[in-house]
N, C-alpha and C positions, 0 to 999 in steps of 0.2 A: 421746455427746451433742455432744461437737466437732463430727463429721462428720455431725450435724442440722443444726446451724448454718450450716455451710459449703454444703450443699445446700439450704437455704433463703435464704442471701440472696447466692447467686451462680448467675446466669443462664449457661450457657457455651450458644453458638451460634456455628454455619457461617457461613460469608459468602457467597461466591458461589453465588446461588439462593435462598440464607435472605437475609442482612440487602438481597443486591445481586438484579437483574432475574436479573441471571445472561446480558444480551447485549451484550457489548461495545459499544460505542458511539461513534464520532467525533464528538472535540467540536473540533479544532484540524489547522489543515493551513498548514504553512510553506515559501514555496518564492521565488526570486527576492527576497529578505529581508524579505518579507514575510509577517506571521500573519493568517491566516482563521482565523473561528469556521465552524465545523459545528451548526447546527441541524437538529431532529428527534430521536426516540427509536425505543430499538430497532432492527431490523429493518426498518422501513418507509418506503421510498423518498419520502416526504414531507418536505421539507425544503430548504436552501439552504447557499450558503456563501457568505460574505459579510465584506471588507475595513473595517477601519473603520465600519463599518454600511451599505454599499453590496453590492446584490448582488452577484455574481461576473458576474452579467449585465448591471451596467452600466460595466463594465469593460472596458477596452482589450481587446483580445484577447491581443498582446503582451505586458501586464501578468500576465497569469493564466495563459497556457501550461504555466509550469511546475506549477502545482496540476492541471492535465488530465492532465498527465504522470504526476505523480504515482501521483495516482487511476487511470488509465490501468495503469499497470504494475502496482502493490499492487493493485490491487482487482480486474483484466480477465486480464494476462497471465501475471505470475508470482505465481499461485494458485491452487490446486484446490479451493477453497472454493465453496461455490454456498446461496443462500436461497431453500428450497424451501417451498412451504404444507402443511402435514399437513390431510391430506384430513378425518381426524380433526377435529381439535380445532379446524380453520381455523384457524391459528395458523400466523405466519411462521417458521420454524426455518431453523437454520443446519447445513447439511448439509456437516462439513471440520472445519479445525481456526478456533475461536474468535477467534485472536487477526485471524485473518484477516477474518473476517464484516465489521467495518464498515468494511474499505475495499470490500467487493463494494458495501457499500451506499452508500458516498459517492460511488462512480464512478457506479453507478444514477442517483444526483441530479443528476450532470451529464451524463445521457445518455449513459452507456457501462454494457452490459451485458455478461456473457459469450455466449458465444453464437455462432453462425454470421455474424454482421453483424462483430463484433470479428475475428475468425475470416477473413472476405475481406480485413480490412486489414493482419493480424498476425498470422500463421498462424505454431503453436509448430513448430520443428522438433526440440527437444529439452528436456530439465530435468533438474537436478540439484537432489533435494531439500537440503528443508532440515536442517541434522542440529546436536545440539547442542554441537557441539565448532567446526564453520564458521562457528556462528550466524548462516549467509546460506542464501538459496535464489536457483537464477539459472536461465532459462527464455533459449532462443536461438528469436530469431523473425524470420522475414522481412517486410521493408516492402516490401508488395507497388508501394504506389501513392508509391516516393518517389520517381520521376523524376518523376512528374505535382505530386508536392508541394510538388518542391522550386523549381520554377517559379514560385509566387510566395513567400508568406510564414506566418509560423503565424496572422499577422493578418486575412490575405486568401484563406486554402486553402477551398476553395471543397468540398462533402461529393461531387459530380460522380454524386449517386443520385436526383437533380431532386425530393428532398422538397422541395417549397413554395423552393426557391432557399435554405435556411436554410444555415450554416456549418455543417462536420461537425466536432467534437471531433476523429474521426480523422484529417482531412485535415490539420488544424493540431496536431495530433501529430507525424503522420507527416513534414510541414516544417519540425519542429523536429529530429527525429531526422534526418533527411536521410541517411541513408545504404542501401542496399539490405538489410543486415541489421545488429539490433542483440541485445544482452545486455539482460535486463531484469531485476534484483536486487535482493532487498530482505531486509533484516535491522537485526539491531541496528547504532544507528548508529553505535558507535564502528567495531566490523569494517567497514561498508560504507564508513564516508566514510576510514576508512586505504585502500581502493581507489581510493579516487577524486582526480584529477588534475585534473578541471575541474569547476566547475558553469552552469546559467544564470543568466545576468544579468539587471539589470532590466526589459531590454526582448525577453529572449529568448534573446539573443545565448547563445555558451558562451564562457564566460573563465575564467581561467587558477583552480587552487585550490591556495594553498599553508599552508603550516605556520599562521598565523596566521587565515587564513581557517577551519580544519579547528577550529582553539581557538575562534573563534565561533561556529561554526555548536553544537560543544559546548557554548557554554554552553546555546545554545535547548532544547537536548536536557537539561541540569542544570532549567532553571527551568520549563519543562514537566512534567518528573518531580517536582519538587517539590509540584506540585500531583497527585500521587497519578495521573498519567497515562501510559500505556503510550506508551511511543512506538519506533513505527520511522521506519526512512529506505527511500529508494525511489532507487536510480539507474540509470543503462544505458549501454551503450557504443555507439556507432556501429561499424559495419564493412563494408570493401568486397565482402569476402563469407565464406561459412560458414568459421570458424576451425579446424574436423576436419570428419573425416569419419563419420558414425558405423559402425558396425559391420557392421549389416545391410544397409549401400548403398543404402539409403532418401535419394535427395536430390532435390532439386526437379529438373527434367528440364532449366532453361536455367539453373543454379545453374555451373555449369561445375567448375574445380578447385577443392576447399577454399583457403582460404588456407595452411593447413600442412602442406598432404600428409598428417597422421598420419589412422589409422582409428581410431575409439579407439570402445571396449564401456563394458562397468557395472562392468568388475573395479573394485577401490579405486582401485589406483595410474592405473585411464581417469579414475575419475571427479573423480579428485585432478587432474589434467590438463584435466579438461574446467573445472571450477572457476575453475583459474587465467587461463586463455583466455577463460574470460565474465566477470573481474571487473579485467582488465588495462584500463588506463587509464578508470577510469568518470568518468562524469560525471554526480552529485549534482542530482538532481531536487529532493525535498522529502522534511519530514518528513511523518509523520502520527499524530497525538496521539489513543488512545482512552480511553476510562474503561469499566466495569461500573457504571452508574448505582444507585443504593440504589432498594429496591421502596419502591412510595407508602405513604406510612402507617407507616414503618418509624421516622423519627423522631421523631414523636409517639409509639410503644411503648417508646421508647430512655427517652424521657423520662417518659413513667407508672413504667418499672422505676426507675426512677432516685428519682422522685421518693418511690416505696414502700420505699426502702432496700435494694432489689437491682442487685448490682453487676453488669452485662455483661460478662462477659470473651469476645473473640473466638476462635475456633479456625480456620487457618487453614495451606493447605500453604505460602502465602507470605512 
C-alpha cells in the first residue's frame, strides 16, 4: 500500500528533451567587458545580439570585435559541429556534439557560417580534440588575408569579395588576430583563461591579463552560471608561423620552416605537445553563455501536477 501511494503522487521525469527542448541555446555573449544578450530559439538563424538594447549593428565595429571573435572561433573554427535539416521531419538538428550547436548558430546570426567562405579566410591545418581531463579543444589555422588585414583596422577591414562594398566579419577578424597563423581554443573557462596572458580591450586593442583580471572575468563566469547557464570561453593565440610540423608533411607550400622544427604525430605524448604550443600565451576573446530552454507548455503541466497533489521530482545525469 506504501508503494501505491508513492507511485501515485510522485511524478519522476527526464529533463533534457522531456521537461527542456533538448537544443542548447545562446542566450549571453561577454567579450571586451561587456555583456550581450542572444536572442532567438533553438536552432534557427533568426535572431540578434544586442548591447544594452542596441543592436550589435549599431555598434562601433571596434566595440564588438571581440563578440565576432568569439562567435568566430566557438562557433566556425574550433568545432566539428554543424546544423543540418532532416530531410525527414524538416526540422533543424544538430549534427556533433550539443554543447557545441548554439555557437554554430550564433556565429550564423552574425554572418559566419562553416563552410568553404570561412575556409578561404582560416583554413584548419590541424586539431586536437577535445578530451575530458584537458577540458580544452584547440584548432591551428592560417590567416590567409592578414597582411591584407592588417593594413587597416578591425573597424575599417573592408570583406575585399565586392559584396554590395558591405564589411566582412572575417576581414575584421582577421585585423584583430593579425598575425599569419593563430590557435583558436575553447573550453571551460577556468582551464582556458589560466592560458591566457592577454585579452582584448575596449576598443579592440590586446592588453595585458593578469591575476586580478583572470578573478574577474571569473566572477562573470560564477554569476552566469548562477543563472543555470552553460558557459564557455573562446580564446587564440597569434603566431608568426606553424609551431610544428605535422607528421605527414602536409604544410601549406609558402608556409616555410615551422617555428619549432619538431614533427609531431597523434601519439599522446605528440598530442600533449601539440596542446601546449596552441594554448601558450593566449589571449581571451569572450565568453559564451547557453541554456537548454524548457519545452512550451511545460510550466503550465509543472503546475496542474502541483496543484493536484503530485510531486515532480527530476531525474537527471547532471
Amino acid at each position: 500500500m506504501f508503494l501505491l501511494l508513492l507511485s501515485f503522487f510522485f511524478s519522476c521525469t527526464d529533463k533534457t528533451g522531456t521537461l527542456t527542448q533538448g537544443k542548447m541555446t545562446s542566450t549571453h555573449v561577454y567579450s571586451q567587458g561587456r555583456l550581450g544578450s542572444v536572442s532567438g530559439k533553438g536552432f534557427s538563424e533568426v535572431g540578434d545580439i544586442t548591447f544594452g538594447g542596441n543592436s550589435i549593428k549599431q555598434e562601433a565595429p571596434e566595440k564588438v570585435v571581440g563578440t565576432f571573435l568569439t562567435f568566430l572561433l566557438g562557433g566556425c573554427l574550433c568545432n566539428n559541429t554543424s546544423i543540418v535539416m532532416n530531410e525527414e521531419t524538416k526540422k533543424l538538428e544538430a549534427n556533433g556534439n550539443m554543447s557545441e550547436a548554439p555557437l554554430v548558430v550564433a556565429a550564423a546570426k552574425l554572418g559566419m557560417r562553416q563552410g568553404p567562405e570561412v575556409d578561404q579566410w582560416f583554413p584548419r591545418v590541424d586539431e586536437v580534440p577535445f578530451n575530458s581531463k584537458r577540458k580544452l579543444m584547440a584548432t591551428l589555422h592560417k590567416n590567409v588575408n592578414a597582411k591584407a588585414a592588417a593594413g587597416g583596422s578591425a573597424a575599417s577591414a573592408d570583406s575585399g569579395s565586392g559584396s554590395k562594398g558591405e564589411s566582412s566579419p572575417y576581414a575584421a577578424t582577421a585585423a584583430a588576430i593579425g598575425a599569419p597563423y593563430f590557435s583558436a581554443v575553447k573550453g571551460a573557462p577556468n582551464y582556458v583563461l589560466d592560458a591566457c596572458t592577454s585579452m582584448l580591450g575596449p576598443d579592440g586593442e590586446i592588453v595585458p591579463l593578469n591575476a586580478a583580471g583572470r578573478k574577474q572575468l571569473l566572477s562573470v563566469v560564477d554569476e552566469l552560471s548562477s543563472q543555470a547557464l552553460r558557459v564557455l570561453a573562446m580564446a587564440f593565440a597569434p603566431m608568426d608561423a606553424e609551431p610544428y610540423r605535422k607528421e605527414d608533411g602536409k604544410q601549406p607550400a609558402e608556409s616555410g620552416a615551422s617555428g619549432s622544427g619538431r614533427t609531431l604525430g597523434e601519439s599522446g605524448d605528440d598530442v600533449a605537445v601539440k596542446m601546449d604550443l596552441l594554448t601558450k600565451g593566449l589571449c581571451f576573446a569572450g565568453f559564451a553563455a547557453s541554456i537548454d530552454p524548457p519545452r512550451d507548455g511545460i510550466k503550465n503541466a509543472l503546475e496542474t501536477s502541483h496543484t493536484a497533489g503530485i510531486r515532480t521530482m527530476m531525474i537527471t545525469g547532471e
